[in-house]
C-alpha positions in Angstrom: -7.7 -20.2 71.8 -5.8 -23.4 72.5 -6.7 -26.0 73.4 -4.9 -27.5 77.2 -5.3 -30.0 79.2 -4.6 -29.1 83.1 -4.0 -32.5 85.3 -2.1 -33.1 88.6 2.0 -34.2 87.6 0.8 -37.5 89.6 -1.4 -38.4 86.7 1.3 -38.6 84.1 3.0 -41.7 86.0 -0.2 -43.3 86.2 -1.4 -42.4 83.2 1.7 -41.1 81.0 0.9 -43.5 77.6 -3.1 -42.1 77.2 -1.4 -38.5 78.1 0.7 -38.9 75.4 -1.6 -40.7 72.7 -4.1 -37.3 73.6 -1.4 -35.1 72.7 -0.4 -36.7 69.6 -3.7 -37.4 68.7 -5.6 -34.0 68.7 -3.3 -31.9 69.3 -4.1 -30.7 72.7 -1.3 -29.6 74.8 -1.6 -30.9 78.5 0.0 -28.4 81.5 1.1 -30.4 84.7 0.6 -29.0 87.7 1.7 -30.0 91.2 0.0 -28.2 94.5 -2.5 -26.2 91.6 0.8 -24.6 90.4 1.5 -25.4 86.6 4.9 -26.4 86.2 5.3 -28.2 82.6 3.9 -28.7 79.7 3.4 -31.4 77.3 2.9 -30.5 73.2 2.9 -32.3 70.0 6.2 -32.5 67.7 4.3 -30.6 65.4 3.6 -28.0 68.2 7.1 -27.6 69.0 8.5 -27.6 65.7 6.2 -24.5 64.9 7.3 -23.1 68.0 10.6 -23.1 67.5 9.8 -21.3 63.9 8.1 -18.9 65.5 10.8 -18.1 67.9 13.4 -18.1 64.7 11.6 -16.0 63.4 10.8 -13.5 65.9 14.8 -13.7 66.4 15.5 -12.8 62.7 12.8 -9.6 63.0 14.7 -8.2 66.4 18.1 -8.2 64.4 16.1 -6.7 61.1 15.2 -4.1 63.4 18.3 -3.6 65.3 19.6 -3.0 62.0 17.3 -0.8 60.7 17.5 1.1 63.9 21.2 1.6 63.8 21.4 1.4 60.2 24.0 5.3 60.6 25.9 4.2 63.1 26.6 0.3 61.4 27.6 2.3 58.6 30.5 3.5 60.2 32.0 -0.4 60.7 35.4 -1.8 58.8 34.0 -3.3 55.5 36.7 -6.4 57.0 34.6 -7.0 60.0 34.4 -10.5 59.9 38.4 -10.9 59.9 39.3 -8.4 62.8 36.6 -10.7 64.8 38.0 -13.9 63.6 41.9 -12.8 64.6 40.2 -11.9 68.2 38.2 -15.0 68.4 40.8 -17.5 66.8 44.1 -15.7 66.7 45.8 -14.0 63.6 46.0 -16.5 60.9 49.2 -16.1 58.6 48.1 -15.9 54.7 
């Protein structure tokens, strides 16, 4: 399980350089809330950085699956893919 802090948003101006020494420190991710609503959340670098793995990641599997799903029909694509998208996206470049 992980391991949160929940405080009132009004503590972090009181309060923000302990808030932020506790996240650093051990780790432990603190959720703001105002009117007992969360609203943010405060996480380590290291938190984030395997967050944002995780979510790379996850992205690469969805288009490993796309592919494998429509493996048949991609197949069926112009081998020069890549240069019919480029003259749409940039123009027809003269060789």
């Amino acid at each position: 399980m992980i391991n949160i802090n929940v405080i009132p948003a009004r503590n972090l101006q009181k309060s923000y350089k302990s808030i932020i020494e506790e996240v650093k420190a051990n780790k432990k991710a603190v959720v703001l809330t105002t009117n007992n609503q969360p609203q943010a959340a405060i996480i380590s670098l290291e938190d984030l950085e395997k967050l944002q793995q995780t979510k790379a990641q996850q992205g690469t599997t969805e288009i490993l699956d796309f592919v494998e799903e429509h493996k048949e029909e991609l197949k069926g694509l112009p081998a020069n893919l890549r240069e019919i998208a480029d003259d749409i996206l940039y123009g027809k470049v003269n060789d």
